[in-house]
C-alpha positions as CSV (number, residue, x, y, z in Angstrom):
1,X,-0.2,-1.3,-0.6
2,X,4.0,2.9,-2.6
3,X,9.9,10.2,-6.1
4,X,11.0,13.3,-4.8
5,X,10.6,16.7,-7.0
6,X,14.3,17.0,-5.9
7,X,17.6,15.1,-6.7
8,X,18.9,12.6,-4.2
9,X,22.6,12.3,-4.5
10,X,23.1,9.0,-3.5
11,X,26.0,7.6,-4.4
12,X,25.1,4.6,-7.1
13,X,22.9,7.6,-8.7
14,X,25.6,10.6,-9.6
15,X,25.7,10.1,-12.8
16,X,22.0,10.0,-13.0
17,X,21.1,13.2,-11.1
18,X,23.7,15.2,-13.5
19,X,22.5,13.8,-16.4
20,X,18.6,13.0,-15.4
21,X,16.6,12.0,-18.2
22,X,12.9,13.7,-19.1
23,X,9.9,12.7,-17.2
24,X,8.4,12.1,-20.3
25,X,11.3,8.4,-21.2
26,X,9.8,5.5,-21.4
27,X,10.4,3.9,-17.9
28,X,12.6,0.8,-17.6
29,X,11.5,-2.8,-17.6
30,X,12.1,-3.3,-14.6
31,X,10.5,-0.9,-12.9
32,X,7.2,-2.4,-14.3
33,X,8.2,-5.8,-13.3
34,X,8.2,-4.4,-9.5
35,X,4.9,-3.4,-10.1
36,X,4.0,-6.6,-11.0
37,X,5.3,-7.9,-7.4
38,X,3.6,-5.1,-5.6
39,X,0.3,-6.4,-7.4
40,X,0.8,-9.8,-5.9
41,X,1.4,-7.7,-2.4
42,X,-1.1,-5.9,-2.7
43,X,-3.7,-8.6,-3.4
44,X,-2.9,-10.9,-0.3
45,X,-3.3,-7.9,1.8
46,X,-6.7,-6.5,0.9
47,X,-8.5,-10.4,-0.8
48,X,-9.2,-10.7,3.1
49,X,-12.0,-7.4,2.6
50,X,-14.2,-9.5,0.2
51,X,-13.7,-13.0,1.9
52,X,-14.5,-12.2,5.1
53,X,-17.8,-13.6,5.5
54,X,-16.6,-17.1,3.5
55,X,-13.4,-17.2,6.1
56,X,-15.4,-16.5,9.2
57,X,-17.9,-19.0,8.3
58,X,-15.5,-21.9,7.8
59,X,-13.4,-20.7,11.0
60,X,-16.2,-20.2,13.0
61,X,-15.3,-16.8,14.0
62,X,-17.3,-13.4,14.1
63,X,-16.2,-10.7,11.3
64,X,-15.0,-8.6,13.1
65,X,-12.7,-10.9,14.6
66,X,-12.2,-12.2,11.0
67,X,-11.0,-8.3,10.1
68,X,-8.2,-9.1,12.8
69,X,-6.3,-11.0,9.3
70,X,-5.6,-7.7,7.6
71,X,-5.1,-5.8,11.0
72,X,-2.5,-8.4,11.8
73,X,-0.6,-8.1,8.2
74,X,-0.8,-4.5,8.1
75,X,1.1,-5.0,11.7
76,X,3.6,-7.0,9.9
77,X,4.4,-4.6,7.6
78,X,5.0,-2.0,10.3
79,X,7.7,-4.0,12.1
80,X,8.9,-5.7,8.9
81,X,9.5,-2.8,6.3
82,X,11.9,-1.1,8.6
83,X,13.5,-4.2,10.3
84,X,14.0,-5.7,7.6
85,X,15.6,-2.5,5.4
86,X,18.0,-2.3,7.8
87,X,19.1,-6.2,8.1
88,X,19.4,-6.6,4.4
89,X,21.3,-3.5,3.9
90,X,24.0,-4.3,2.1
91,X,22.8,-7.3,0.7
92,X,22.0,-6.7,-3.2
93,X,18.9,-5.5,-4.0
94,X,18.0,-8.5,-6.2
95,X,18.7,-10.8,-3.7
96,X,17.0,-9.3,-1.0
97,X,13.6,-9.5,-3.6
98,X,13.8,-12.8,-4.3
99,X,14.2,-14.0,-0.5
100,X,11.2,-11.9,0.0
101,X,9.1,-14.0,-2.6
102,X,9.8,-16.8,-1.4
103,X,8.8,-16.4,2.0
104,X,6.0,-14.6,0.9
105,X,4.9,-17.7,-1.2
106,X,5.7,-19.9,1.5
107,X,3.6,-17.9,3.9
108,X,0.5,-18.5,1.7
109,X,1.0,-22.1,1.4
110,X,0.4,-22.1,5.3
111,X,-2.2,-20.1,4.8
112,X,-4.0,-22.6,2.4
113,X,-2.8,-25.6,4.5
114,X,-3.8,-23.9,8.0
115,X,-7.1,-24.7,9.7
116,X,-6.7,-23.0,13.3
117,X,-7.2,-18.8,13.4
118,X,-4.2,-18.3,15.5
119,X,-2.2,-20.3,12.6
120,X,-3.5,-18.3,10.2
121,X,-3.1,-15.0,12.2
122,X,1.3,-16.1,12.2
123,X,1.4,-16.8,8.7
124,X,-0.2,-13.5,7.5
125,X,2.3,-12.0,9.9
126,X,5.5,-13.4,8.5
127,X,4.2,-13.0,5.2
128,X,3.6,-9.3,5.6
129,X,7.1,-8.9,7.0
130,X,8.6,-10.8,3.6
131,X,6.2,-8.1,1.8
132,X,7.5,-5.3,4.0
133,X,10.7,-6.1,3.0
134,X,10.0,-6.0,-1.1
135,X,8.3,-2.8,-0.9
136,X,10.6,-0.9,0.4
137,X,13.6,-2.3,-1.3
138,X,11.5,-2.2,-4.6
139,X,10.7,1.9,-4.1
140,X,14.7,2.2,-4.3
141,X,15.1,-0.1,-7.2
142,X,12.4,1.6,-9.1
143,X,13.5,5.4,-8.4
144,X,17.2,4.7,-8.7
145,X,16.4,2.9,-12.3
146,X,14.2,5.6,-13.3
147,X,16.3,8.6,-12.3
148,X,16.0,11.8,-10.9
149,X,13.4,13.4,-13.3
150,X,11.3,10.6,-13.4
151,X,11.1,9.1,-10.0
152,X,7.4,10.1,-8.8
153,X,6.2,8.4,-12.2
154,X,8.1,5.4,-11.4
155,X,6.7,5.0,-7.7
156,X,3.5,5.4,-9.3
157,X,3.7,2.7,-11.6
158,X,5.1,0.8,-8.9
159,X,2.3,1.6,-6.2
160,X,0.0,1.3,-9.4
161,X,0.5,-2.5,-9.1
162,X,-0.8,-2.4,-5.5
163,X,-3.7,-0.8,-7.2
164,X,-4.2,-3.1,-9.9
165,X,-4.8,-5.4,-7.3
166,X,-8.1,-3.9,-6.4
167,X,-9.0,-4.1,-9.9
168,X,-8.1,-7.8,-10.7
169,X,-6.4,-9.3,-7.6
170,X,-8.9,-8.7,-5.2
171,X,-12.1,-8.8,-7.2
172,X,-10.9,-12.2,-8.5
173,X,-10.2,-13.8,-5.8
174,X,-13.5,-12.3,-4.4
175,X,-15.3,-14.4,-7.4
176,X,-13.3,-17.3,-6.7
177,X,-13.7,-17.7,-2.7
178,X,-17.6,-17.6,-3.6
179,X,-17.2,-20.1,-6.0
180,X,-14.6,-22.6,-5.1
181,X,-13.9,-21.7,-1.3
182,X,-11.7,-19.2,0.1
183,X,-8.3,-21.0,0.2
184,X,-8.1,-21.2,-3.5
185,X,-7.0,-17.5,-3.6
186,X,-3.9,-18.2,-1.3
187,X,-3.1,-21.1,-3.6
188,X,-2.8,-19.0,-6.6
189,X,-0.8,-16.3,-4.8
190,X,1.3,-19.0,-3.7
191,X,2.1,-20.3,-7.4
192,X,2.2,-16.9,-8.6
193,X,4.8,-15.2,-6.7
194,X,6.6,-18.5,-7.0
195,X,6.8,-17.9,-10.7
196,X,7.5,-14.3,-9.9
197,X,10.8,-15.2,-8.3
198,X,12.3,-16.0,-11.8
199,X,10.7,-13.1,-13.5
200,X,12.5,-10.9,-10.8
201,X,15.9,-12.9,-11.1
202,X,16.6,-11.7,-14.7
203,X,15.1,-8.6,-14.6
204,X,16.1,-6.9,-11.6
205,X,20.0,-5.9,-12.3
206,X,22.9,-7.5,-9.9
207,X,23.9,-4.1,-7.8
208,X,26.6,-5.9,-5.3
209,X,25.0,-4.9,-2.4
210,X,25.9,-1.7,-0.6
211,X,30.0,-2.2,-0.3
212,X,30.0,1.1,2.1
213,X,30.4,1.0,5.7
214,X,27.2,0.8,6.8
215,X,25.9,1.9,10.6
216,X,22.6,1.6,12.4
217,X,23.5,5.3,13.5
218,X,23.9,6.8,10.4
219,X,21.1,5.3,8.9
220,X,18.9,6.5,11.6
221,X,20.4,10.5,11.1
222,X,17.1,10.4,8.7
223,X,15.1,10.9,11.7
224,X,16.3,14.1,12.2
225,X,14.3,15.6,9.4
226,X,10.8,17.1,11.3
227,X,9.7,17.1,7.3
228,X,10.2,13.4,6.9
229,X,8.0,13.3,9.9
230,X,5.1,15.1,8.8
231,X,5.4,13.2,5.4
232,X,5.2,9.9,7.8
233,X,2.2,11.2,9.3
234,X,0.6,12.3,6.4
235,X,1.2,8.4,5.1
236,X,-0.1,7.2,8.1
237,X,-3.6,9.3,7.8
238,X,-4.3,9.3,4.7
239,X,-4.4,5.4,4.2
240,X,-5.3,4.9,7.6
241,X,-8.8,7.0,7.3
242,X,-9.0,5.6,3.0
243,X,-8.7,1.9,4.7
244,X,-10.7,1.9,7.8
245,X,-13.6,2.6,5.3
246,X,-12.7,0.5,2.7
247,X,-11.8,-2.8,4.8
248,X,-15.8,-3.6,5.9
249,X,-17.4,-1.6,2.7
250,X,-18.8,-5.2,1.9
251,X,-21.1,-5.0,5.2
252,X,-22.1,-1.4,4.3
253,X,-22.3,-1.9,0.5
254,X,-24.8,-5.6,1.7
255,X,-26.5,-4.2,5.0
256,X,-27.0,-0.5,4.8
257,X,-26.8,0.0,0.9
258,X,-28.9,-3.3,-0.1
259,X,-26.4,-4.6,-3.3
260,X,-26.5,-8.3,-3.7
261,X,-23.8,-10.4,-2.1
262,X,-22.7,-11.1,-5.6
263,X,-22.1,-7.3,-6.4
264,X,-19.4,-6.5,-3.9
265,X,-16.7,-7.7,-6.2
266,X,-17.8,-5.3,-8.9
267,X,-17.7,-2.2,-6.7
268,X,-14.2,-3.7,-5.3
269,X,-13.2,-3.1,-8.9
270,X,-14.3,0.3,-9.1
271,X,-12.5,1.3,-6.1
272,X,-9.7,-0.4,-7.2
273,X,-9.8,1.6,-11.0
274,X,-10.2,4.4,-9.1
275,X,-7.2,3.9,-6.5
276,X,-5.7,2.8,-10.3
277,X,-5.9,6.4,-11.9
278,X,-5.1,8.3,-9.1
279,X,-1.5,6.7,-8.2
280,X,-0.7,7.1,-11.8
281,X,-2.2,10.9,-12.2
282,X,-0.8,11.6,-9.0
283,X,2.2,9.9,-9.6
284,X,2.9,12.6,-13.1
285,X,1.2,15.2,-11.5
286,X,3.9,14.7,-8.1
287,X,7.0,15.5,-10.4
288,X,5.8,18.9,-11.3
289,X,3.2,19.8,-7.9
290,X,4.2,17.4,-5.3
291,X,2.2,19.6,-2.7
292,X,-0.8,20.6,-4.7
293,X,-1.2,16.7,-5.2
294,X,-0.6,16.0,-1.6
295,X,-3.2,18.7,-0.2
296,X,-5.5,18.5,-2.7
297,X,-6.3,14.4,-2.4
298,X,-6.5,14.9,1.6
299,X,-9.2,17.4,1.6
300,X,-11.1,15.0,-1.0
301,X,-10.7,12.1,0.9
302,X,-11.6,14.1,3.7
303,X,-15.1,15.0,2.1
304,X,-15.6,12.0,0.4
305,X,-15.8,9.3,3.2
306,X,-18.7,11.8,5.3
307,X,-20.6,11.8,2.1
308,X,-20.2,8.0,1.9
309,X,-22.1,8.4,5.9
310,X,-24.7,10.3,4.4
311,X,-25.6,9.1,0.7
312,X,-25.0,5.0,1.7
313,X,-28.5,4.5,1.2
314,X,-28.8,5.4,-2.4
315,X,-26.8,2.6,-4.6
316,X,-26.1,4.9,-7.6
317,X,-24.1,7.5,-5.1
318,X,-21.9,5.0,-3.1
319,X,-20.8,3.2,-6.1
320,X,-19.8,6.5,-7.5
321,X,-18.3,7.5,-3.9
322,X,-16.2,4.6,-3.6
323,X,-14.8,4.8,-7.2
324,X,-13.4,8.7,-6.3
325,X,-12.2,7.1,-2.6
326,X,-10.3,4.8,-4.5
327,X,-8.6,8.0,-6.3
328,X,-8.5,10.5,-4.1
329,X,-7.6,9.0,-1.2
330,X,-4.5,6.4,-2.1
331,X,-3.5,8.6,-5.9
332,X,-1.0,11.1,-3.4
333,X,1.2,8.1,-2.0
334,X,3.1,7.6,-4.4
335,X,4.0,11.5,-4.4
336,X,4.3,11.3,-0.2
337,X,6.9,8.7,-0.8
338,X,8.7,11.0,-2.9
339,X,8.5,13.5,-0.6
340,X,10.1,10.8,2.3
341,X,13.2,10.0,0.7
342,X,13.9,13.2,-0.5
343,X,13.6,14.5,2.8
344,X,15.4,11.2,3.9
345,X,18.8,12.6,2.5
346,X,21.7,9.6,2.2
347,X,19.1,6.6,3.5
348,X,16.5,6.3,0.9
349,X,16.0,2.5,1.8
350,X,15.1,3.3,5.3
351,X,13.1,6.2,4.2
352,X,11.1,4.1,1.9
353,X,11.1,1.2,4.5
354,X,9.5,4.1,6.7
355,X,6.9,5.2,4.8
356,X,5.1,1.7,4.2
357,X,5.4,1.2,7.7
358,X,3.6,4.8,8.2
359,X,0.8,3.5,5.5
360,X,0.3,0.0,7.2
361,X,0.4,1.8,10.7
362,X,-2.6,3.7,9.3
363,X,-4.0,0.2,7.8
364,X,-3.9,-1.2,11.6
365,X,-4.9,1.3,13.4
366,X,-8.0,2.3,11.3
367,X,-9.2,-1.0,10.6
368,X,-8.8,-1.9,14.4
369,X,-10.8,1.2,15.3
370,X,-13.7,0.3,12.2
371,X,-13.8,-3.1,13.2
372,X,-15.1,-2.1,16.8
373,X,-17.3,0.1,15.8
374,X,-19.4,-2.5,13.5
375,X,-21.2,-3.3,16.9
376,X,-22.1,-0.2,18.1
377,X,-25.0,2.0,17.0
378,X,-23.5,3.4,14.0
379,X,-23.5,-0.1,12.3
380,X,-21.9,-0.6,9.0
381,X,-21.6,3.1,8.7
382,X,-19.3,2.9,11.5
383,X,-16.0,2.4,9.6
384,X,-16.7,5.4,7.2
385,X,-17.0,7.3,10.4
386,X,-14.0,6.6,11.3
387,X,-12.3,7.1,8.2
388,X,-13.9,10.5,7.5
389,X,-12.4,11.2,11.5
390,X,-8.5,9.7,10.4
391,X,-8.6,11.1,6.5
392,X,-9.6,15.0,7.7
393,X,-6.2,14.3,9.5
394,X,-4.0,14.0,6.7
395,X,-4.9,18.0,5.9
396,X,-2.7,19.2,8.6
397,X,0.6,17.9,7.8
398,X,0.0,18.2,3.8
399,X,-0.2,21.7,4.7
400,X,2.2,22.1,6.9
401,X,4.6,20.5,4.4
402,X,3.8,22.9,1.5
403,X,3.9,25.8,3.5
404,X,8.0,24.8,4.8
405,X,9.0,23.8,1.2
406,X,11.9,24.8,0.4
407,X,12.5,24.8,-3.2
């Protein structure tokens, strides 16, 4: 779970792309208070990867099937990010955040509560549409406060939240699904994005909502852009072949790689630290070299998940594998994001509502595709496969992009 080397002249931001301040300001508060929501986001959706043994056990269902909890929210997000950009417009930008909270906290209540799979299948499904929602409207909150110069920083730091969740969110509730069952996470995540809500209410400035005539038509002249569509595509790769991979590394990192049961969490975190330092490296770096950044962490996610095939065996070398997976292959999204709503012109909302619905297309599609291949002979090598088939992908439209810059 996500800006542009080049000014966006929206109209709240003017001021700000005449006078943009250096990349090197301090970042507003609330920029790093979205963060904080996208950590909360960003745990629900991946706690699922090191609880699926502990979920299908009580449920009764087969992993695999189990997977079908983050395929399902990553489905969510597709239709929600989008849908829900465009329903809540011209709503302000504050409000339209703390709705999303709340069903987001509500949706994990039901998730605690729930006891049938198909229950829990819907609640992960509104809930990722209420998350949808908050990501997209928090990219324009966070790029709009940080301004022009400084926008690729500020989507890191805000996609570095998502990342963070690797490191604590999902490690933690990893530990604590082993140790006090595997509805306790969803407990906390209710309570905590409840107690975001207020955090988010005095931070997040009152905007007005959007007070211009506001069509379905003109929003959608974004689509015209062929660029925005090989950004989108590049979103969709990149995560899709990074995530395919990483949603069943506890069977490979148990089965084929022989860690304790216990150790998953720890090599969660190091994938997380790594996803960590690459969104905000790549996040600096974007400003400057958006397309070296973009380019550059395809064709190493792109040799990273084949060695991941080949080295799986040796503990020492996936450990080390999975850390440089975690930075290679999610640090360029903040800088692809960028990339969409510069290219997205006078709908950066939709653009940004696009672009996590491109990532989380990926998220579907790949873990679908890993989770059918844990049967066949490839085993628990199978999703790496996959990934290594999705990620090598990404290359041609990262190209392609740098090579019709226009600068």
């Amino acid at each position: 779970m996500s800006t542009r080397g080049a000014t966006l002249r929206a109209p709240a931001e003017t001021a700000r792309a005449e006078n943009p301040r250096p990349s090197s300001a301090r970042l507003p508060l609330v920029v790093h208070v979205l963060a904080l929501g996208t950590f909360l986001m960003g745990t629900t959706e991946f706690v699922v990867a090191g609880l699926l043994p502990e979920i299908a056990g009580d449920l009764r269902v087969g992993v695999a099937r189990t997977g079908l909890l983050i395929t399902v929210f990553a489905v969510g997000m597709i239709v929600g990010a989008p849908l829900m950009a465009m329903l809540t417009l011209r709503l302000p930008k504050r409000l339209t955040l703390v709705l999303a909270l709340g069903v987001f906290a509500a949706g994990h209540v039901v998730v605690a509560l729930g006891s049938g799979f198909t229950l829990l299948l819907a609640a992960r499904f509104l809930t990722a549409i209420a998350t949808g929602a908050f990501w997209a409207v928090a990219n324009v909150a966070a790029a709009h406060a940080a301004g022009p110069a400084a926008r690729s920083r500020a989507l890191g730091i805000v996609g570095a939240g998502a990342m963070l969740a690797n490191v604590v969110g999902v490690p933690l509730g990893a530990f604590a699904g082993q140790l006090m069952g595997w509805r306790g996470p969803f407990w906390a995540l209710a309570a905590a994005s409840a107690a975001a809500i207020a955090l988010i209410a005095r931070t997040v400035p009152h905007d007005g909502g959007d007070r211009r005539t506001v069509s379905v038509r003109s929003e959608l002249t974004a689509l015209r852009s062929g660029r925005l569509w090989m950004v989108l595509a590049a979103c969709a790769t990149t995560t899709g072949g990074v995530l395919a991979a990483y949603s069943y590394i506890a069977p490979l990192l148990t089965d084929r790689t022989g860690l304790a049961a216990g150790l998953v969490p720890l090599v969660l975190v190091g994938f997380g630290l790594g996803a960590l330092g690459g969104s905000i490296i790549g996040g600096r770096l974007g400003d400057r070299r958006p397309h070296a950044v973009t380019v550059i962490a395809a064709a190493g996610a792109a040799l990273l998940l084949p060695a991941l095939v080949l080295l799986a065996g040796s503990a020492p070398a996936t450990v080390v594998l999975v850390v440089l997976l975690g930075f290679f292959g999610l640090g360029a999204n903040p800088v692809l994001m960028a990339l969409a709503v510069r290219y997205a012109g006078q709908a950066p909302t939709l653009a940004s509502a696009l672009t996590v619905s491109a990532f989380n297309l990926g998220t579907a599609v790949g873990s679908w595709a890993a989770g059918l291949t844990l049967d066949s002979g490839l085993g628990s090598t199978g999703p790496a496969v996959v990934g290594t088939a999705i990620a090598a992908l990404t290359l041609i439209p990262t190209t392609a992009i740098a090579l019709t810059r226009s600068d």
